[in-house]
C-alpha positions in Angstrom: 96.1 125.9 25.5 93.9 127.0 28.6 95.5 127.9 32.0 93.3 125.0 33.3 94.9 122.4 31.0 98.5 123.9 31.5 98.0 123.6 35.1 97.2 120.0 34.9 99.8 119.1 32.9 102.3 121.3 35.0 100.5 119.6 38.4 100.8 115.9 36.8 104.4 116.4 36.7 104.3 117.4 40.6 103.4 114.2 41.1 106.0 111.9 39.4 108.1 114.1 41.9 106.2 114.1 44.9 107.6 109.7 45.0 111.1 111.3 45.8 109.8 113.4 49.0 109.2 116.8 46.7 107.1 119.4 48.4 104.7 121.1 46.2 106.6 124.6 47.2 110.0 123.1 46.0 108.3 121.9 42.6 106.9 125.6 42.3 110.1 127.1 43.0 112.4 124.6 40.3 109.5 125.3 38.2 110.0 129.1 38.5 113.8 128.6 37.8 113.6 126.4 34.1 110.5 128.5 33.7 112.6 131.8 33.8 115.6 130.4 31.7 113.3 129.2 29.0 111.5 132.4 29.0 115.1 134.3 28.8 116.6 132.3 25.8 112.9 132.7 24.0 113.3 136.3 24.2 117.2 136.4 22.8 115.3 135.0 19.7 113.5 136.2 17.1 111.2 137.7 17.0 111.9 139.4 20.5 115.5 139.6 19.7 116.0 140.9 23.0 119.8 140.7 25.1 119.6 138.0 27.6 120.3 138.4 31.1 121.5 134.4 31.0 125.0 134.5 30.5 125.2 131.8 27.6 127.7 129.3 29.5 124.3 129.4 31.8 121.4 129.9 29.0 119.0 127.2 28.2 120.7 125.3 25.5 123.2 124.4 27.9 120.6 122.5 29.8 119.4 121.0 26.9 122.4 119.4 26.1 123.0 117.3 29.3 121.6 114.5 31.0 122.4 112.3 33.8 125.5 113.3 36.8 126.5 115.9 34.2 122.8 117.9 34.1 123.1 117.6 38.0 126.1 119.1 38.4 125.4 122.0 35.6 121.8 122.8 37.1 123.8 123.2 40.9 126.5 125.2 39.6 124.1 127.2 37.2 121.8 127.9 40.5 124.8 129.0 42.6 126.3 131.1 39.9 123.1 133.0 38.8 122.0 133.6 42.6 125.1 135.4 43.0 124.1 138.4 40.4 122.1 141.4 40.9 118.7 142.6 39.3 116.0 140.4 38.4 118.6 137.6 37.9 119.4 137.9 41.7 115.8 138.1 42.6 114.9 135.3 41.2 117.9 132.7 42.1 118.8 134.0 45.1 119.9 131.3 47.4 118.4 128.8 44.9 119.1 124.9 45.4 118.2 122.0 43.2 115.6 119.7 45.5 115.2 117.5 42.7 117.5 114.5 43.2 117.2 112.0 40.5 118.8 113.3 37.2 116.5 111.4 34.8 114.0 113.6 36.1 115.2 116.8 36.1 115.9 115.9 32.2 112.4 114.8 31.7 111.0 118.1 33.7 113.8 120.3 31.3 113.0 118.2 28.0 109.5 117.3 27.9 108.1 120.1 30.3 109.2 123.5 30.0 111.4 123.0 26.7 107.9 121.5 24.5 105.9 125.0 25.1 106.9 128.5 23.7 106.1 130.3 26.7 106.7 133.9 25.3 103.8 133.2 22.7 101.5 132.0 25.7 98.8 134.6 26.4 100.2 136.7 29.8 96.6 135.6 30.6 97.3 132.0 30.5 100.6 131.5 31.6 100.1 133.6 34.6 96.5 132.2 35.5 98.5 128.7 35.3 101.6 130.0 37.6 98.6 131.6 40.3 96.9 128.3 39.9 100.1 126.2 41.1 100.4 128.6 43.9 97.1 128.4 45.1 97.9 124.4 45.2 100.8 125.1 47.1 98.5 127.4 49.4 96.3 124.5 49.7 98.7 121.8 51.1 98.3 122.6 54.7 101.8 121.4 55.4 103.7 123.5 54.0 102.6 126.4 55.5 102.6 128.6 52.4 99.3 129.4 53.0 100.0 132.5 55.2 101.5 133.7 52.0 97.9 134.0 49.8 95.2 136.2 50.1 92.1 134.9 49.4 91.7 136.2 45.1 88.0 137.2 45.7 88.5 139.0 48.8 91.7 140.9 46.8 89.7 141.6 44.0 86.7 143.5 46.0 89.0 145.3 47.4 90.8 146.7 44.6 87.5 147.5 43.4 86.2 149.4 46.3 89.9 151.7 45.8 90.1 151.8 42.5 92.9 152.4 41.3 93.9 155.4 38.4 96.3 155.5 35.8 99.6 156.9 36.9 98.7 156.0 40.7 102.1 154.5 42.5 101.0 151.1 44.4 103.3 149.4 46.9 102.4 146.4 49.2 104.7 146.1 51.9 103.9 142.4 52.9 103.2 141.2 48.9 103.3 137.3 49.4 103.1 135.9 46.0 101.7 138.9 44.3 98.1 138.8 44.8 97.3 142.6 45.3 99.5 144.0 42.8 98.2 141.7 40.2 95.1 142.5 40.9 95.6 146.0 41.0 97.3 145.6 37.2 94.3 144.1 36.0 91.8 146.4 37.4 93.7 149.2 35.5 93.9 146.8 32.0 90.0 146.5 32.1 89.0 149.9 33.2 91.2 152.2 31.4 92.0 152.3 27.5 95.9 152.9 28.5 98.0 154.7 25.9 101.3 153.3 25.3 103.5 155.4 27.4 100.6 154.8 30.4 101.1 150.9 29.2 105.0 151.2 29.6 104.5 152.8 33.3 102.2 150.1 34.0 104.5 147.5 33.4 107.8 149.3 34.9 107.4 151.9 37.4 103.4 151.5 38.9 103.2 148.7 41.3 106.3 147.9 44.3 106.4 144.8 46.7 108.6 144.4 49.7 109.0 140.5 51.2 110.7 139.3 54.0 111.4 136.0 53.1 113.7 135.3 49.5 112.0 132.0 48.6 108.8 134.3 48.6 110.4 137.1 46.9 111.1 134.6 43.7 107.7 133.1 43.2 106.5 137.2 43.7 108.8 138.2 41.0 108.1 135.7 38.4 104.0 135.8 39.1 104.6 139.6 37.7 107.2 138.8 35.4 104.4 135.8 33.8 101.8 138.7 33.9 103.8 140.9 31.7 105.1 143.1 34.9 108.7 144.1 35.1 111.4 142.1 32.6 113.9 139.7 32.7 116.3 142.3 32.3 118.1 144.7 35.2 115.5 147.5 35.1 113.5 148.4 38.1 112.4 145.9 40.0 108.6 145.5 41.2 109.8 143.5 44.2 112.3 143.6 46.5 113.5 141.1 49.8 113.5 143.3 53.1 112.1 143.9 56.4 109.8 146.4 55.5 109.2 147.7 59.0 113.2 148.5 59.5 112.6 151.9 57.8 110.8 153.9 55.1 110.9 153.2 51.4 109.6 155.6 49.8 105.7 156.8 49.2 102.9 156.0 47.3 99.7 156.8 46.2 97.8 153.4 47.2 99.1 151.0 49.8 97.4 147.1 49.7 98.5 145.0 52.2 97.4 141.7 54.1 100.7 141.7 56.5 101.5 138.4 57.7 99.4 136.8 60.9 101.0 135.9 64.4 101.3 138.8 66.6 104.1 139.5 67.8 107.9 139.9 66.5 110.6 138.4 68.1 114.2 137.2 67.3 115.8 134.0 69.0 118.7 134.7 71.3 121.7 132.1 72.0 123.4 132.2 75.2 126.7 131.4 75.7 126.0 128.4 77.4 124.0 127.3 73.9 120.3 128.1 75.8 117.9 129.0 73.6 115.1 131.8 73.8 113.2 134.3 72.5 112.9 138.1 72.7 109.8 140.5 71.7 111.2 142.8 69.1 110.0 145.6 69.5 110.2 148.3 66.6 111.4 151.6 67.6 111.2 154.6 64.8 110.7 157.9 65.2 107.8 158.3 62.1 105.9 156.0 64.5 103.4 156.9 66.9 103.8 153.7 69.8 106.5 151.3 69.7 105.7 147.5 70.4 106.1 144.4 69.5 102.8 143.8 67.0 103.7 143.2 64.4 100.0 144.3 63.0 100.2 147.8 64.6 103.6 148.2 63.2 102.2 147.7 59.8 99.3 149.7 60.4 101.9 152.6 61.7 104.3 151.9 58.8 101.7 152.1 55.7 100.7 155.2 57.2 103.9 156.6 56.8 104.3 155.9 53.5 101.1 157.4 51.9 101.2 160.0 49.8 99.3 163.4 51.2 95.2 162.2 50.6 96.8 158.7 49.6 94.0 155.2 50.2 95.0 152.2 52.0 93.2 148.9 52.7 94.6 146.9 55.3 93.9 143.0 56.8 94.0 143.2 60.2 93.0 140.6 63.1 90.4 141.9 65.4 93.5 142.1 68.5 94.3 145.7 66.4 91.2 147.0 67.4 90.3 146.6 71.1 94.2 146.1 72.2 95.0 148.5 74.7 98.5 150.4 75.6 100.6 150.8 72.4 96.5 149.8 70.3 94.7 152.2 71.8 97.7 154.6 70.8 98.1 153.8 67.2 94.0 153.7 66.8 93.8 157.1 68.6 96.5 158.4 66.3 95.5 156.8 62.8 92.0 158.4 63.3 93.4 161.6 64.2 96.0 161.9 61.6 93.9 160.2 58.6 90.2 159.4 57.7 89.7 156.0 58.4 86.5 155.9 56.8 85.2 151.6 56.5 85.9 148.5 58.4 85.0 145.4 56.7 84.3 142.2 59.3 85.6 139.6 57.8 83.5 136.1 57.9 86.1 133.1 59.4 86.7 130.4 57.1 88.4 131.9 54.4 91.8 132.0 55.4 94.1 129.3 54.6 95.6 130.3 57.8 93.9 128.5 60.7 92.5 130.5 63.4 92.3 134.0 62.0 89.3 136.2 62.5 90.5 139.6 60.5 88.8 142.6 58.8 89.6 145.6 56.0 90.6 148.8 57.3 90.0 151.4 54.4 91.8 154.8 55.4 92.8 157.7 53.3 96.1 160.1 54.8 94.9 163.8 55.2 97.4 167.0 55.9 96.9 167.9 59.3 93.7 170.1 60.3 93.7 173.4 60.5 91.1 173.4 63.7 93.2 170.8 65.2 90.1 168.4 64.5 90.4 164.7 64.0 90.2 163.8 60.0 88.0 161.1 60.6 84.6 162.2 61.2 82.5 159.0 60.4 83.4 155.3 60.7 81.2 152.9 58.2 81.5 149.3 59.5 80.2 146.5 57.4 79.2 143.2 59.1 80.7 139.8 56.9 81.1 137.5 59.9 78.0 137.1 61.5 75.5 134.5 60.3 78.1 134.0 57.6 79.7 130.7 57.3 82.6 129.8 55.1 85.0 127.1 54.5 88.1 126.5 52.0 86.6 123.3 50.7 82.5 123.1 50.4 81.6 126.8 50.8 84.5 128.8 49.9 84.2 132.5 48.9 83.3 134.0 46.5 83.6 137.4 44.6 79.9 137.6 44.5 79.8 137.3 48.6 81.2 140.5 48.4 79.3 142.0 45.8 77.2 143.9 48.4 79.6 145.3 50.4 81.5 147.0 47.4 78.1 148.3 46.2 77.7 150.0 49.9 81.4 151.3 49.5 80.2 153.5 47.2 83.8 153.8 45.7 82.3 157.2 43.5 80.6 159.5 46.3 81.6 158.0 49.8 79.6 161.1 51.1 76.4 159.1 49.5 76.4 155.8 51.8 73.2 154.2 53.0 73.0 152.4 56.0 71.4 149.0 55.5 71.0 145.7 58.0 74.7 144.9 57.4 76.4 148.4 57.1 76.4 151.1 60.1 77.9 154.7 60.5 79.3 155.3 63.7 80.7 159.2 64.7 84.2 159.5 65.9 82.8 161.2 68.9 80.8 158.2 69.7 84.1 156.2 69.3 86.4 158.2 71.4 84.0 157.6 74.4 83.9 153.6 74.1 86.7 152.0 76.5 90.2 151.9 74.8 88.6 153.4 72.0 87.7 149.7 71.3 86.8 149.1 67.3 85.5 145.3 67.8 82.1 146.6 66.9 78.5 144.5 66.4 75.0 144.5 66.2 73.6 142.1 64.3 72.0 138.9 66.6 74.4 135.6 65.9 71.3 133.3 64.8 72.8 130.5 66.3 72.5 131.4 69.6 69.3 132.6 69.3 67.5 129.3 67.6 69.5 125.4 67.4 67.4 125.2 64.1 69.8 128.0 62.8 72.7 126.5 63.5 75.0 125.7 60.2 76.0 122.8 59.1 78.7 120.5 61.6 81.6 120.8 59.5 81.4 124.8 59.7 80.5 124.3 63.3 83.8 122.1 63.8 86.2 124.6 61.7 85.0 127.6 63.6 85.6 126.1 67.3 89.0 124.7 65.6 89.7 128.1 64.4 88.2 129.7 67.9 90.7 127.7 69.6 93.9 128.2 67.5 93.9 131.8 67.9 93.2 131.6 71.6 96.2 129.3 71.9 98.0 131.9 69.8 97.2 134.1 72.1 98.2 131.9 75.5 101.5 130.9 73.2 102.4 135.3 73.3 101.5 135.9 76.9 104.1 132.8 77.7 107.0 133.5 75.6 106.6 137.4 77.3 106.5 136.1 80.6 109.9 133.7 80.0 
């Protein structure tokens, strides 16, 4: 069986559930739950003959057995139970509720679903291109709002492929979503490398580290990996872990990957004791930081830097406020290319996000030891123009990997030192970007064809989407100023 056709199959199921007011995020996440079971009792068998993690008044069979008021009341008190242990089991049933309502078809999901394939014999190809395929569904349904929690694949994949990573390299994304960057980062290092098996076990346990704010994120992070033949059911180390990564350090790394999630500022909702409701900027005070504020974006941006190895790559998303914001901006960009080389800036086209509203860009940087002359380690910023004359939506013109096939090839991931400027992809001297006002980074030169000719102009669905999007993130931005000035 294909992913394609397991994907269907697992989809046409969402349906039947959908009648009884089932979000396609709660079908992913009671799919993630039988999924794991099934997966844990296959293993206990031969020829895996591996200790469950399930204990057995919990395991599979036990579901198997039931049906009706009974299964409903196992499944709840199986949930409960199992969210209440540590390691992977914890991770994965953490807070977990049953959403589906009507026995006879949690028995038919349980029965003729999950219980009919062998899952452990599935190709990690398969199963896991299936599971990413349901959560790029649940990306898709506008609704739900999962959408801020997936990276667009072919954007991920170019940029793993402009770091590339080594064998042995530590990777950590400290805003991982569902996964998308450490998968990608595994699978770069499966096709490029012939790993040996000790490189092969490292790979699996001990190479790749997520941090997620949100549990119900967390679980579908945990068993993406977990489908892709990272981590185990069992208590070893975990690839993924629920926190706020921006309350301290945890730990370093050799590559840091990262889309952080969108919406500027952090704030926490304050009760009164007269029941009023209302909302403070958080802002982040540490002492490994070089501004405190309430972006959350600069934050990141200060936080990733912090845990990079010595000569360690990041590539960070970031919207285009982190580079011309002034006060606590200018601070952090003044700093970052001081203290490391931030070498590329990708402009990202609009359209691609599931996200409305969101006009972002790549910053590639690479942390250097401080320098001896007192010099800045950047000496040369390469900016690479996606976004103008580029038009993209997420249904008729969606992106592609080949859209970025250009820009990779201008990377020049083996000699940076041998980069050709073209029409798209300019060098700019960090002492031509110190003198620009707030040492602003929102850099162009290309002509917007559009305004120069009507016959240019794209087609008026793209035309529609990016005043849509124009004016969401304005409103954002009216939305921040207001709740600062309550």
């Amino acid at each position: 069986m294909n992913a394609t056709t397991l994907v269907q199959k697992l989809w046409n199921y969402c349906n039947i559930l959908r009648d009884d007011g089932l979000s396609y995020g709660d079908y992913v996440e009671q799919l993630t739950f039988l999924l794991f079971l099934k997966m844990a009792d296959e293993q206990s068998r031969p020829p895996f003959n591996k200790p469950s993690p399930v204990p057995k008044d919990f395991a599979w069979p036990t579901l198997l057995k039931l049906d009706g008021e009974a299964l409903e009341a196992h499944y709840r008190k199986l949930l409960q139970e199992l969210g209440s242990r540590g390691g992977m089991l914890g991770t994965i049933f953490r807070k977990a509720q049953n959403k589906i309502q009507d026995p006879a078809k949690l028995r038919r999901l349980i029965a003729d679903l999950i219980d009919k394939e062998q899952w452990s014999s599935l190709d990690s190809d398969v199963k896991g291109d299936a599971y990413e395929g349901l959560l790029q569904k649940n990306a898709e349904d506008v609704k739900g709002g999962a959408g801020q929690y997936f990276t667009p694949r072919p954007l991920i994949a170019a940029i793993v492929d402009a770091i590339a990573p080594r064998p042995g390299e530590t990777i950590c994304d400290p805003a991982c979503g569902t996964g998308g960057f450490l998968l990608a980062a595994h699978d770069y290092l499966v096709r490029h490398y012939k790993l040996d098996r000790a490189e092969k076990k490292k790979l699996k346990n001990g190479t790749l580290f997520g941090v997620e704010l949100v549990d119900g994120v967390t679980r579908l992070c945990a068993m993406n990996l977990l489908l892709h033949g990272i981590g185990s059911e069992s208590d070893e180390q975990l690839p993924v872990a629920t926190r706020d990564a921006l309350g301290e350090k945890h730990g370093e790394y050799d590559i840091v990957l990262a889309n952080p999630p969108f919406g500027k500022k952090s704030s926490v909702t304050i009760i009164n004791d007269a029941g009023e409701t209302s909302r403070e900027s958080l802002t982040i005070n540490r002492a490994d930081f070089w501004a405190s504020t309430s972006n959350k974006q600069l934050n990141f941006v200060q936080h990733i830097w912090t845990i990079l190895h010595q000569h360690g790559r990041a590539a960070v998303v970031v919207p285009d406020n982190v580079l011309f914001e002034g006060g606590a901006g200018e601070t952090v960009r003044r700093e970052l290319l001081r203290n490391a080389d931030v070498h590329t800036l990708l402009r990202l086209p609009t359209g691609i996000f599931y996200a409305q509203g969101v006009k972002a860009n790549v910053l590639f940087f690479e942390r250097k030891p401080a320098n001896a002359q007192g010099e800045a380690n950047t000496r040369k910023l390469w900016i690479y123009d996606l976004r103008t004359n580029m038009h993209f939506t997420l249904k008729e013109n969606t992106l592609k990997r080949s859209d970025l096939d250009d820009f990779v090839a201008c990377y020049n991931t083996k000699n940076r030192n041998d980069r050709k400027e073209s029409e798209r992809f300019k060098s700019f001297d960090y002492e031509e970007l110190i003198k620009r006002d707030k040492l602003n980074l929102d850099i162009f030169w290309l002509k917007d064809e559009a305004l120069e000719e009507s016959a240019n102009l794209p087609p008026p669905d793209v035309i529609a989407a990016e005043i849509a999007a124009d004016l969401e993130a304005a409103l954002e931005q009216f939305a921040t100023i207001a709740e600062d000035l309550k």
